[in-house]
LOBA-73654 format. One record per atom (N, C-alpha, C): residue in one letter; z, x, y. Coordinates in steps of 0.2 Angstrom, whole numbers, padded with zeros to 4 digits, always signed. Layout:
! residues N
AZXY/...
END
This chain:
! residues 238
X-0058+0022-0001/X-0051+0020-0003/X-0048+0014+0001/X-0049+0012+0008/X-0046+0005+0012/X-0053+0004+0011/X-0059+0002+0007/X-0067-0002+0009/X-0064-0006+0002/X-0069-0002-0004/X-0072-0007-0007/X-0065-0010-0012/X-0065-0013-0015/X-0062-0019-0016/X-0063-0020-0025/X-0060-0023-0025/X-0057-0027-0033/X-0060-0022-0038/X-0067-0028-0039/X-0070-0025-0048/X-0073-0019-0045/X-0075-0016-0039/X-0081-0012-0037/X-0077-0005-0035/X-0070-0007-0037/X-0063+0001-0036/X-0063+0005-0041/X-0061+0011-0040/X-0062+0017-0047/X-0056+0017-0045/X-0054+0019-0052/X-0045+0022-0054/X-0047+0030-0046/X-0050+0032-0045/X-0049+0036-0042/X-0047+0033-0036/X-0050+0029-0034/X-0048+0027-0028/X-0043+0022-0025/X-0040+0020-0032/X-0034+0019-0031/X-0029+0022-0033/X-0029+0028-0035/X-0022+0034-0036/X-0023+0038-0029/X-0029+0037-0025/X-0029+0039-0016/X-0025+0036-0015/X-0027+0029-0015/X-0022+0025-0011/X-0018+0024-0014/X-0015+0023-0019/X-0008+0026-0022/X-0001+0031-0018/X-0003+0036-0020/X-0002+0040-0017/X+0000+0042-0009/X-0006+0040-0007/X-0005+0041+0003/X+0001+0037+0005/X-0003+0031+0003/X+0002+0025+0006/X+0010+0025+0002/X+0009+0028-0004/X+0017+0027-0006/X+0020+0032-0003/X+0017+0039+0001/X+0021+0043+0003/X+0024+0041+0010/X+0019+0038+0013/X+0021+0036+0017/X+0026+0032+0018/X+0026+0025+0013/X+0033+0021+0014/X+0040+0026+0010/X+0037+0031+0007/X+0044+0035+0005/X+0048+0038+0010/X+0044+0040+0014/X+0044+0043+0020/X+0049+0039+0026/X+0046+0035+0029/X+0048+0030+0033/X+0055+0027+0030/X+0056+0025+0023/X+0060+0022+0020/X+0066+0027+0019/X+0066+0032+0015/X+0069+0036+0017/X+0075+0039+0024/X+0068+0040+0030/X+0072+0041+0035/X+0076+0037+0040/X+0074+0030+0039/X+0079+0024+0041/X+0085+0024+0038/X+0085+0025+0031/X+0088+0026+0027/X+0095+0032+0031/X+0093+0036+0033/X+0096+0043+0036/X+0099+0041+0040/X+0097+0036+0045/X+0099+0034+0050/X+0105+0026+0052/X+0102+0022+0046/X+0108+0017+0046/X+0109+0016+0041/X+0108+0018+0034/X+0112+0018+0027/X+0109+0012+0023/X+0102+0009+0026/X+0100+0004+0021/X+0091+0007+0021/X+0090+0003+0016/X+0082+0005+0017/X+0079-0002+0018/X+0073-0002+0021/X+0071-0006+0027/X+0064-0011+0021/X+0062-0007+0015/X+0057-0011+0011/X+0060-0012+0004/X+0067-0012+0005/X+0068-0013-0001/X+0073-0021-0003/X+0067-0025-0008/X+0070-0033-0003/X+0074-0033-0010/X+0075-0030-0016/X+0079-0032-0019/X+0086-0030-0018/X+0084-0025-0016/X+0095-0022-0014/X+0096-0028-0008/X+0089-0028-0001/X+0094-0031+0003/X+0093-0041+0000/X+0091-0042-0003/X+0092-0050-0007/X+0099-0048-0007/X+0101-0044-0014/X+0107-0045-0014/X+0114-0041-0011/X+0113-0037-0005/X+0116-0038-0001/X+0118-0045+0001/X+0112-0049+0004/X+0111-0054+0007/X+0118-0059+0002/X+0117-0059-0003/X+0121-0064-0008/X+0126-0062-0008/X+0128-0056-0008/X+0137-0055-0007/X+0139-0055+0000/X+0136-0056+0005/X+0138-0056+0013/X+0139-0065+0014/X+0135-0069+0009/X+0136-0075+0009/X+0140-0077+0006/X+0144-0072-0002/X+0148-0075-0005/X+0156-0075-0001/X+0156-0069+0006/X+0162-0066+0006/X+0161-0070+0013/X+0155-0072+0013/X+0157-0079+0019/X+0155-0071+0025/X+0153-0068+0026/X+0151-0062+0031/X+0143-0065+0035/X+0146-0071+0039/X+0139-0072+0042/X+0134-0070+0045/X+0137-0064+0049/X+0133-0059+0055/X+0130-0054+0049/X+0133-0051+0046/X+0129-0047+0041/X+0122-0049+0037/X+0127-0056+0034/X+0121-0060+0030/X+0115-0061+0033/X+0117-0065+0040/X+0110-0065+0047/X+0106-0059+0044/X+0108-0052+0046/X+0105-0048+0047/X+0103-0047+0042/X+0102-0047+0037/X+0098-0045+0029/X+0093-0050+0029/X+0094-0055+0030/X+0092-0064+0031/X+0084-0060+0035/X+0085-0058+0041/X+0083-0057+0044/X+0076-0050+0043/X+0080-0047+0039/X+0074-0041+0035/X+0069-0043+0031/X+0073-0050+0027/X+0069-0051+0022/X+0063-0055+0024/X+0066-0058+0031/X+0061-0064+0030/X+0055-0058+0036/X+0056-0054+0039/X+0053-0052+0041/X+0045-0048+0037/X+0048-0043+0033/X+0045-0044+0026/X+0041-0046+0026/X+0042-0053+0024/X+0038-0058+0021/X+0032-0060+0028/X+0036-0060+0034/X+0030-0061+0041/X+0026-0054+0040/X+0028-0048+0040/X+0022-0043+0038/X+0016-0044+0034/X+0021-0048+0028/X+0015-0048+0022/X+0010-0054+0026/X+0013-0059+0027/X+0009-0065+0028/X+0003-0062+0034/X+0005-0056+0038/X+0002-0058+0045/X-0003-0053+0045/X-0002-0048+0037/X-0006-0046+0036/X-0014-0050+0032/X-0012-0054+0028/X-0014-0058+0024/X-0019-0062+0028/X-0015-0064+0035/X-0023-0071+0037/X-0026-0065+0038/X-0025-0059+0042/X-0033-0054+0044/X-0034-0053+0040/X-0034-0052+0032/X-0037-0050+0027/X-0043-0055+0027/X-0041-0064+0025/X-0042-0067+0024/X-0048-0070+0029/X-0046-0070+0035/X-0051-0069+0041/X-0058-0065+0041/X-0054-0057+0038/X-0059-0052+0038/X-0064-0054+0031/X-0062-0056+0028/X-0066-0056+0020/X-0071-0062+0021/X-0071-0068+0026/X-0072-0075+0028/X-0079-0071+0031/X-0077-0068+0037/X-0084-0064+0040/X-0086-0059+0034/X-0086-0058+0030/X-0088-0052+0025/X-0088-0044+0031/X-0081-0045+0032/X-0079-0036+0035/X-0076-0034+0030/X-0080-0027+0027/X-0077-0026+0022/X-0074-0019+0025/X-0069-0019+0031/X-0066-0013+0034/X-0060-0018+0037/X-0058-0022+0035/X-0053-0027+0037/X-0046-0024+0035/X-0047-0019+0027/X-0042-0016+0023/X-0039-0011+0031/X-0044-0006+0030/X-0043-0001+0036/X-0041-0003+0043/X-0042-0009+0045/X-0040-0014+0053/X-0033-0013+0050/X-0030-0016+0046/X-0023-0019+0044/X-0018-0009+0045/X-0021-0006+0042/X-0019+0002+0042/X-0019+0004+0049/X-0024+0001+0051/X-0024+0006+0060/X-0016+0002+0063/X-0020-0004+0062/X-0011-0008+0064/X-0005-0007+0063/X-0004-0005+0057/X+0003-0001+0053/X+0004+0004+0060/X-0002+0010+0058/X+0000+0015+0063/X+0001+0015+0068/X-0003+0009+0074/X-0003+0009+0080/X+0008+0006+0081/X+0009+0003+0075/X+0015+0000+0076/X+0020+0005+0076/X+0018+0011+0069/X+0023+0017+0070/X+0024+0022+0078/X+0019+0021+0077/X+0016+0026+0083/X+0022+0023+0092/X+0020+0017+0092/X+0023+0014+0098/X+0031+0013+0097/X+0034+0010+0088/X+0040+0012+0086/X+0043+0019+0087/X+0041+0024+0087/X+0043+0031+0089/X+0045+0031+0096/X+0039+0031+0100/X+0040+0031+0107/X+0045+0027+0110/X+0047+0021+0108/X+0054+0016+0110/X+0058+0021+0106/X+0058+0022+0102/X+0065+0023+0099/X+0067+0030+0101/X+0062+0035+0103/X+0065+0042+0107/X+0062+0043+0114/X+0060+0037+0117/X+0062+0039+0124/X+0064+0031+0129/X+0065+0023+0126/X+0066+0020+0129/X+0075+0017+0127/X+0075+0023+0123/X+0084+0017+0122/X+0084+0010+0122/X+0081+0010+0115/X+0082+0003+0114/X+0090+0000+0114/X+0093-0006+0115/X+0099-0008+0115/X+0102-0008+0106/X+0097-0010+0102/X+0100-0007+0096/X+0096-0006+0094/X+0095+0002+0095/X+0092+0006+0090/X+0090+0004+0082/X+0096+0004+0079/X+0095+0005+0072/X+0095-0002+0069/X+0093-0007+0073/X+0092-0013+0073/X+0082-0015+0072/X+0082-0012+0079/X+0075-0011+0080/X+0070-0009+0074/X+0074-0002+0073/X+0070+0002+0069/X+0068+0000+0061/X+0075-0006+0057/X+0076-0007+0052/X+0070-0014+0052/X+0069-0017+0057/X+0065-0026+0057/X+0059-0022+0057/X+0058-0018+0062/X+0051-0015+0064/X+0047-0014+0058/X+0051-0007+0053/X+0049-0005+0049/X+0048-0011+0043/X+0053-0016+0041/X+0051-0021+0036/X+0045-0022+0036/X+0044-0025+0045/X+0037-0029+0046/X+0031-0026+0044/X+0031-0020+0046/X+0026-0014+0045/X+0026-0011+0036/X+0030-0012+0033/X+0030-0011+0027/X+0027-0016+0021/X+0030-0023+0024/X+0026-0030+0022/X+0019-0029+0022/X+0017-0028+0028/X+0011-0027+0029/X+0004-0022+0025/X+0010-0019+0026/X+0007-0010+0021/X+0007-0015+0013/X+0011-0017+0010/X+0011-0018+0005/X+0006-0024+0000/X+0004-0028+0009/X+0003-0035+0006/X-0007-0031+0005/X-0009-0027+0011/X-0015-0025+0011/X-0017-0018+0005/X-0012-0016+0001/X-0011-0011-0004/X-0013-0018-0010/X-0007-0023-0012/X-0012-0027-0016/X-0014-0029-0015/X-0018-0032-0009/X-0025-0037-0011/X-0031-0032-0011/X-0029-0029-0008/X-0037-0022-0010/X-0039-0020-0016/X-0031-0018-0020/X-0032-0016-0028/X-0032-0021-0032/X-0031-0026-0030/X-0029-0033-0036/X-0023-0032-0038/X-0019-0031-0036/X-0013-0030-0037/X-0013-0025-0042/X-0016-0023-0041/X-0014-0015-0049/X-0011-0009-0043/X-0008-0009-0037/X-0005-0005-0033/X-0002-0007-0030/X+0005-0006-0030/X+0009-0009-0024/X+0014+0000-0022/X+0016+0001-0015/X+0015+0007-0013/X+0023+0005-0010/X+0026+0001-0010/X+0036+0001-0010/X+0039-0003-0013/X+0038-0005-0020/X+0039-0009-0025/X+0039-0004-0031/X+0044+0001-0030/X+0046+0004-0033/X+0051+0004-0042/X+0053-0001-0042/X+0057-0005-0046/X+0051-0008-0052/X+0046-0011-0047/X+0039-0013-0053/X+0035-0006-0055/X+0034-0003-0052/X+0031+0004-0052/X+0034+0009-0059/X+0039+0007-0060/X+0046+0011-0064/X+0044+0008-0070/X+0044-0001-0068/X+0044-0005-0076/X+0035-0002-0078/X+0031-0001-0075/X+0025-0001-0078/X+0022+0005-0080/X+0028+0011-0077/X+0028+0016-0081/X+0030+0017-0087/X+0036+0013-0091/X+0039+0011-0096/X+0035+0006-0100/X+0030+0004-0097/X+0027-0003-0101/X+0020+0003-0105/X+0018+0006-0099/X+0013+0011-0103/X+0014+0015-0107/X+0022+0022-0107/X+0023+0023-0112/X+0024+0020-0119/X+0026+0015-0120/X+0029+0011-0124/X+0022+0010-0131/X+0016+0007-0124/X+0010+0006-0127/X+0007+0012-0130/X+0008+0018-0126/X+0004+0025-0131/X+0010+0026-0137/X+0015+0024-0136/X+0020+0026-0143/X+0021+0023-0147/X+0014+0017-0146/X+0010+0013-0151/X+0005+0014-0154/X+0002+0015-0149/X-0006+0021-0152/X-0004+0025-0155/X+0000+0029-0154/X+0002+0033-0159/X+0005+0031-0167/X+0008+0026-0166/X+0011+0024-0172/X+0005+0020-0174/X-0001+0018-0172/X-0005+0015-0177/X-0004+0007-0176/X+0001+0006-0172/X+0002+0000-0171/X-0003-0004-0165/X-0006-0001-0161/X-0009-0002-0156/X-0016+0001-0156/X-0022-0001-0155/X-0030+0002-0156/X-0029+0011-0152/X-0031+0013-0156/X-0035+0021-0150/X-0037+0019-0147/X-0042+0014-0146/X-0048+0015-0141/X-0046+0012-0134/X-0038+0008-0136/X-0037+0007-0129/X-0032+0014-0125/X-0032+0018-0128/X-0028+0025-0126/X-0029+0026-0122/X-0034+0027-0117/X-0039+0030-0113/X-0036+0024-0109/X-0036+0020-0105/X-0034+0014-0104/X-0024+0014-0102/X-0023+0016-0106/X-0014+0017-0104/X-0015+0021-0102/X-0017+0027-0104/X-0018+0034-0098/X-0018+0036-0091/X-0024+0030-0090/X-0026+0030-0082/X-0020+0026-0081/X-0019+0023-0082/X-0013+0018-0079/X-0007+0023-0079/X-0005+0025-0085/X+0003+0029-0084/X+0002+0034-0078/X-0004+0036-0076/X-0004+0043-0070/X-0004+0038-0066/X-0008+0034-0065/X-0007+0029-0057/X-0001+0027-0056/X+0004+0025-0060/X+0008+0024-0058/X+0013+0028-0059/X+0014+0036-0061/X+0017+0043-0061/X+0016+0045-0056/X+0009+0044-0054/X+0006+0047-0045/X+0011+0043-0040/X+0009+0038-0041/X+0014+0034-0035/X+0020+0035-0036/X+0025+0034-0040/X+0028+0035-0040/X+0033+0042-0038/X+0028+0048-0039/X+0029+0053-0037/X+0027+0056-0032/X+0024+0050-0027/X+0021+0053-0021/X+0026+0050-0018/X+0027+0042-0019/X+0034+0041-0016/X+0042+0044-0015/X+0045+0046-0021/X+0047+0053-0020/X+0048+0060-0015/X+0041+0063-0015/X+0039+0066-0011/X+0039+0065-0003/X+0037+0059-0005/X+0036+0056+0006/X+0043+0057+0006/X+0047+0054+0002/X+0054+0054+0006/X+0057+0059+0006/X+0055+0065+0002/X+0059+0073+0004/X+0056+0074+0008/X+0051+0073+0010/X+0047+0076+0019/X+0049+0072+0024/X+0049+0064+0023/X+0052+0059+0027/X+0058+0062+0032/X+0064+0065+0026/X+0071+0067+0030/X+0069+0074+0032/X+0063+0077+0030/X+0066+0084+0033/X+0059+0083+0040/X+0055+0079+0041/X+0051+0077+0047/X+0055+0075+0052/X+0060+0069+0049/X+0067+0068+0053/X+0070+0070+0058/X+0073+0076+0053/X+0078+0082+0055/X+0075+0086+0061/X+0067+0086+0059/X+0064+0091+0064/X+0062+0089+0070/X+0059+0081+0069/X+0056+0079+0075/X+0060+0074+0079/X+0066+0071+0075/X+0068+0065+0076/X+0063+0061+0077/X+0065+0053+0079/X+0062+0049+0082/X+0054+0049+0080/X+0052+0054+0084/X+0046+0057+0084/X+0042+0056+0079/X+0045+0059+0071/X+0040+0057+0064/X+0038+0052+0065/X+0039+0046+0066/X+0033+0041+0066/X+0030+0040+0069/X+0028+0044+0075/X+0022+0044+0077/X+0019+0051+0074/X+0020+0054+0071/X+0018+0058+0068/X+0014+0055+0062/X+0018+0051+0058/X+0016+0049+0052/X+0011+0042+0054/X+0012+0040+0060/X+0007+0033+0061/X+0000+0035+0065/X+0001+0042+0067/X-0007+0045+0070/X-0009+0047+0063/X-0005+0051+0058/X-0010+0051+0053/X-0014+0045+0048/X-0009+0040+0048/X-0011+0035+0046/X-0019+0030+0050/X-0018+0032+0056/X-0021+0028+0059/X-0030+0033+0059/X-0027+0042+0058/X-0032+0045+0056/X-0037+0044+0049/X-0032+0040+0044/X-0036+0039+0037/X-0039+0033+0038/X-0038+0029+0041/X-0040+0024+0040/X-0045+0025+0045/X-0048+0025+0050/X-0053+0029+0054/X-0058+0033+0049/X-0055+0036+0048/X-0060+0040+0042/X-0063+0037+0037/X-0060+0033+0035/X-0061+0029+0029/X-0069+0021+0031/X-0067+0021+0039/X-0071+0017+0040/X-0077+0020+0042/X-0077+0026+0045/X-0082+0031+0047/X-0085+0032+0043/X-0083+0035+0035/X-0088+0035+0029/X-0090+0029+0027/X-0089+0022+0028/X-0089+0018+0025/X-0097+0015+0031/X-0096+0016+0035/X-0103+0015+0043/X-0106+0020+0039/X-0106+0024+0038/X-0110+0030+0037/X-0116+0030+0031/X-0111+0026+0024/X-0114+0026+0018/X-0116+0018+0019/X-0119+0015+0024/X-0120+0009+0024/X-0117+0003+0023/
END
């Protein structure tokens, strides 16, 4: 699921990673969400947050959005050169490296956040998670080729609507059978995700509730267990 790459991936193994990793960002997105009233991976609401805080001239606010986005974007990037690093050496457990890192960041974000009193908490918690999110995502598509992305929920929505559209083409005669098969795999990959993200986030708020704080390191020791596993099978089967 985090090993093999591009053409040498089965739809199974990307509806794995589908799935996990969207629950996760549902999860995590969600329960920041509980906590300060925005969500921390979603760069179209905060874009345009971002443009009304600068139309109303609200520069402190604007900062702070400014701030998310571009962080975001240092996830994805900083995810990207160890990809890019790791594929240069032909490590083909680079995917899995970037996931330990996620986790190792949830893991440490948890601890700060319920037992060091950070000076702003909900400050912390919002850049934190971008950057770990970014990260998540940028390692999500270059793994599948972009046929997965795990908090890009708004493209996820369009390409379940793009796939419908096509079997109610097939149907109509309008579009070949034999690519049926074909739109199928695809509406469920992108049903699965979409449904697992969903999911993360009604456990997200109720892991919250139970553990505070605490869920992320909860959620980033698991993380940090898939990807371990993932590399374990991956030594094993040579």
């Amino acid at each position: 699921m985090l090993i093999s790459t591009e053409n040498l991936r089965s739809n199974i193994a990307d509806t794995k990673l589908a799935c996990t990793l969207a629950a996760v960002a549902g999860a995590v997105n969600t329960a920041a969400f509980e906590v300060v009233g925005f969500f921390s991976a979603n760069m179209t609401g905060n874009v345009s947050s971002l443009s009304d805080h600068l139309a109303k001239a609200s520069l402190a606010p604007g900062l702070f959005f400014l701030s998310i986005i571009c962080i975001f974007i240092a996830g994805s990037a900083f995810s990207t050169l160890l990809i890019n690093a790791g594929r240069r050496k032909k490590m083909r457990t680079v995917y899995a490296v970037n996931i330990i890192i996620e986790g190792a960041g949830l893991v440490l974000l948890g601890i700060v956040e319920s037992w060091m009193s950070p000076f702003s908490p909900g400050v912390l918690l919002i850049l934190s998670l971008s950057f770990l999110m970014g990260l998540q995502n940028a390692v999500v598509t270059r793994i599948s080729n972009a046929r997965v992305r795990t908090t890009h929920v708004s493209g996820t929505s369009t390409d379940i609507g793009i796939e419908l559209a096509m079997l109610f083409d097939v149907l109509r005669r309008k579009e070949s059978p034999k690519d049926a098969p074909v739109y199928l795999e695809r509406l469920r990959l992108h049903a699965f995700t979409l449904l697992s993200f969903l999911g993360g986030g009604v456990a997200g708020i109720g892991l919250f509730h139970l553990l505070g704080y605490g869920f992320l390191i909860f959620i980033g020791l698991g993380v940090i267990c898939l990807a371990l596993h993932n590399m374990l099978a991956s030594h094993e089967n040579g």
